[in-house]
N, C-alpha and C positions, 0 to 999 in steps of 0.2 A: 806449437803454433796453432790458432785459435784457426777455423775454416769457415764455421757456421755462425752465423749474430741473432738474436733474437730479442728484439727490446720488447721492454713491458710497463705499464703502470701501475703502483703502488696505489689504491686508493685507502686511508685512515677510515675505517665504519668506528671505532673507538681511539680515543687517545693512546697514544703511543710514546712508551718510553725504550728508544734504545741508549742504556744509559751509556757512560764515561770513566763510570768508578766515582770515587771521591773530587771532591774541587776544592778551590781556598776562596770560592764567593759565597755569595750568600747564599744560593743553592746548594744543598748536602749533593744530592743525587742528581746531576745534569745531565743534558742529552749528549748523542753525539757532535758536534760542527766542525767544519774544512778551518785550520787551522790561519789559515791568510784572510778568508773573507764571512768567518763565522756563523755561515749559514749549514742548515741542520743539515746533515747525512745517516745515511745507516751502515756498517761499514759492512764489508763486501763476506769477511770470513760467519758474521752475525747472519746477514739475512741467509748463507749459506748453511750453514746449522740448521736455522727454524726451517729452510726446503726440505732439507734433508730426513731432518724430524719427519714429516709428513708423510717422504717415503717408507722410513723405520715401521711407524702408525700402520704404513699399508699391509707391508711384510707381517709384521704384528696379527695381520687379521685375514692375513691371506686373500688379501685381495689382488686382482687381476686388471688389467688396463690395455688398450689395445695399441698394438704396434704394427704399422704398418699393414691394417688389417687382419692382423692376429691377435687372439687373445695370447697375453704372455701373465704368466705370475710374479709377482716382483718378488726377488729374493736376494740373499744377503749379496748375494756375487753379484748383480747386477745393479743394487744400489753403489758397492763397491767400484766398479767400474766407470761409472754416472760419477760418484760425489769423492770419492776415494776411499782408502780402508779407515775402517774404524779405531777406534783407539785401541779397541783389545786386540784390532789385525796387525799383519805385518805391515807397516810403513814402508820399509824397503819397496816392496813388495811391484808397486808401481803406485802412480797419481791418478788423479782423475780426469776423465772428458769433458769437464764441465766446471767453466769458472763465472764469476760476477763483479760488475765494478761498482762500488759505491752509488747507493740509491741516492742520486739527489735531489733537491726539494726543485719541484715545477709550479706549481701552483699553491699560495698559501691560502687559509681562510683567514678576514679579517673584518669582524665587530662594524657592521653602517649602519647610520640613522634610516638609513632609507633602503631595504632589501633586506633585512636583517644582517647580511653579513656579504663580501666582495669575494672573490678570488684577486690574490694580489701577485702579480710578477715582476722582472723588470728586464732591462737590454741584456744582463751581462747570464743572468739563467736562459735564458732565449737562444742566444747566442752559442751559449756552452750545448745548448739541443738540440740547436743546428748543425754544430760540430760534431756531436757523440752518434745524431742520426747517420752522415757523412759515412765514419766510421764501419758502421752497422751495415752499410750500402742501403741503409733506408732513403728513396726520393719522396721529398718533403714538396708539396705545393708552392705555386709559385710567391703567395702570400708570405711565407718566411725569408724569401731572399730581397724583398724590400728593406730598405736600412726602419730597424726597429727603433721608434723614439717615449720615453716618455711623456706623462700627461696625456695619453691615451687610452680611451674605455670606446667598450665594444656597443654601445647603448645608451639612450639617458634613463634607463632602469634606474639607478641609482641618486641619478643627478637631483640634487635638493632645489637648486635655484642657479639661476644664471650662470650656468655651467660650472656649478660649486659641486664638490662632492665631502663626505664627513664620514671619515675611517678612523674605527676609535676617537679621542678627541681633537683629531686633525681633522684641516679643512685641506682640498685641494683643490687646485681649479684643472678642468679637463678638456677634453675634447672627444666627440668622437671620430672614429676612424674608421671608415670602412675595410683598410687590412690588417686593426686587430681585429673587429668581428669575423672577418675569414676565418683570421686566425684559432679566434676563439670556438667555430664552426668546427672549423678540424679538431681539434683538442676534444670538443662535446662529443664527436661524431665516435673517437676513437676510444676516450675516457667512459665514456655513458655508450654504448652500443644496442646495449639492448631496449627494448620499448618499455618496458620495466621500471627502467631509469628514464623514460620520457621529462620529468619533472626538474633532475638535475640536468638533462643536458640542455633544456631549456633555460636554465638559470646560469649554464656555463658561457652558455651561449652569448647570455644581455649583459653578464655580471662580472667579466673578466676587465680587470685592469692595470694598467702597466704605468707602472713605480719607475721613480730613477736609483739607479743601483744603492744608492747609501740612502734611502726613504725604505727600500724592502730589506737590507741589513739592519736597519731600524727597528725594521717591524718583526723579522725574524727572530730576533733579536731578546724581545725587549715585550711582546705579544704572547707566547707559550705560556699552555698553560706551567703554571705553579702550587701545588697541592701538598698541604702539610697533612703528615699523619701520622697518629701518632698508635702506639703499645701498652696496654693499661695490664696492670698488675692484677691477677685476678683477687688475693687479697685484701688489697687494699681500696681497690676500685678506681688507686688514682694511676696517671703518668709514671709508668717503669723510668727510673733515671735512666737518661739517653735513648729512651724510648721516642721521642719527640723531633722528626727529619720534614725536610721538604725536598718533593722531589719535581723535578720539569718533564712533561709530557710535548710533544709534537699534536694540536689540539684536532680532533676530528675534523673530517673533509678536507685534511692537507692531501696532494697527490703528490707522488715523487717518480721518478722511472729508475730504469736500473738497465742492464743489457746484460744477458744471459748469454756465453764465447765459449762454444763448443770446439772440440779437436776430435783425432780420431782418437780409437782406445790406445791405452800404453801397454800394452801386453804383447808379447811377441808371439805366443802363439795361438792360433785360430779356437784350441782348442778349450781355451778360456775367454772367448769370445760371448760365453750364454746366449743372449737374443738376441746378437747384435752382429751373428755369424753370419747371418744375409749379405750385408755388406760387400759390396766388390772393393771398395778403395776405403779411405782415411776420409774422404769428402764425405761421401753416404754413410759412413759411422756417427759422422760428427752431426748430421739431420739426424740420423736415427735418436741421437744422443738429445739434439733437442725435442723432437717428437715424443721421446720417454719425460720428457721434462716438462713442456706440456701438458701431455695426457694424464698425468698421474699429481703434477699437484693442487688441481681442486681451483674451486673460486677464492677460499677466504683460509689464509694463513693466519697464527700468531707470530707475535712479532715483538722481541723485547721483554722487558718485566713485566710481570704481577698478572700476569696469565688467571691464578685463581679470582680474581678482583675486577675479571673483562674487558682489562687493557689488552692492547697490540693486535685486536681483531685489524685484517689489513684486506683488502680483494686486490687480487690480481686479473690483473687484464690487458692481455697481450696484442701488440700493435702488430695487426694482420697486415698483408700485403693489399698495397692498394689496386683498389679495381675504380675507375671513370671517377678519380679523382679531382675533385674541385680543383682549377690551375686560379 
């Protein structure tokens, strides 16, 4: 039983491929998508792995991270504990503290005549992040429990002419709304946090707009990037037969969330506890458990394929507890 929730956001600083394997379209190597409404995801055991990675990396170099105002060293038994045993451990052995559900797509980037490019959403992602906040016992502003509609933009940033807008070679006609721009406030506020990022949260801010559910299936869809590439023969200098694939990327500046559902450890006794022996109960393991999760992995993850090639760069940035909340 899962005790602790911890959402985060996914920001793309490069394109991303979490691929699928093979396909029978025209895509060789396609990304991952929810099987009912086609919109990209990353699946939960994936971006598990590349955390975990991170850890491993730490261990590796003997690095140290603070817990609970301790410095601790991370090592195999306590990534073990955190993610579970490794393929060469015992699996019997016990699970781990620490699960993830599928990162879904929250905000997409998409191609305007006017801003160079939109954040595009719609009701039914919205909606689904209302729900998964719920979950989390995350309280969302009052801005979100307004009925979310289409054909609304946070600004006329974008707007070309008489409340027209031009996303890719679609026209749409819009409006603005003063409770997506909350909306969109919250989202910059929490996405872009730092002053660092002054620039995008400012553009998150004017530039969000909201699709109707089968206009951003559309666009999910149909929008990713697609990059062939190809294998040359050092011989000959031409294309290795079958060397010649195309593969789909998730295109930078996509954001997605994900929720991080800690428990307490699975070990029964104390004395295989490592750093996490503090603990009075199964509750304060399962913080402990997210605090180690936290602390130790970093701003910016890889994510996906072709790692050597500076795909699946990803930042992570996790959704703190609110303090004088915009209602």
């Amino acid at each position: 039983m899962f005790l602790k929730f911890q959402p985060f956001f996914l920001i793309a600083e490069t394109p991303i491929h979490p691929g699928s394997g093979g396909s029978l379209s025209i895509v060789d190597l396609p990304i991952q998508r929810e099987r009912h409404t086609n919109f990209p995801k990353i699946e939960p055991s994936g971006l598990k792995g590349c955390i975990r990675e991170v850890f491993e990396s730490l261990e590796k170099n003997k690095k140290k991270i603070s817990l609970k105002g301790k410095e601790i060293q991370i090592n195999k038994d306590n990534i073990s504990l955190v993610f579970g045993p490794d393929s060469q451990g015992d699996e019997e052995s016990h699970a781990g503290a620490i699960g993830f559900t599928d990162a879904r797509i929250l905000l997409f980037p998409v191609k305007s005549l006017k801003g160079i490019f939109a954040w595009i959403t719609c009701p039914q992602v919205l909606e689904r992040f209302k729900k998964d906040m719920e979950i989390a016992g995350k309280k969302l502003p009052k801005c979100f429990e307004t009925k979310i509609e289409s054909g609304k933009i946070a600004s006329k940033d974008i707007v070309i002419q008489d409340d027209l807008i031009v996303l890719e070679e679609f026209t749409f006609k819009v409006e603005v709304d003063s409770n997506v721009k909350d909306i969109a406030e919250w989202f910059a506020r929490y996405i872009f946090p730092d002053n660092s990022y002054n620039y995008w949260k400012e553009k998150l801010k004017n530039d969000l707009v909201i699709l109707s559910d089968d206009e951003f299936r559309d666009f999910v869809t149909n929008s990713t990037e697609v990059i062939t590439r190809t294998k040359i023969d050092n011989d000959t200098g031409t294309v290795e037969k079958g060397g010649l694939w195309t593969e789909e990327y998730l295109p930078q500046d996509s954001i997605l969330y994900s929720i991080a559902m800690a428990s307490g450890l699975r070990v029964k006794d104390d004395k295989d506890k490592d750093c996490f022996s503090e603990a009075k109960n199964s509750e304060e393991e399962a913080e402990l458990v997210l605090e180690y999760f936290r602390n130790g992995v970093g701003k910016v993850i890889q994510i996906g394929g072709n790692q050597t090639i500076g795909k699946g760069l990803t930042r992570i940035e996790f959704l703190k507890e609110e303090k004088n909340a915009k209602e």
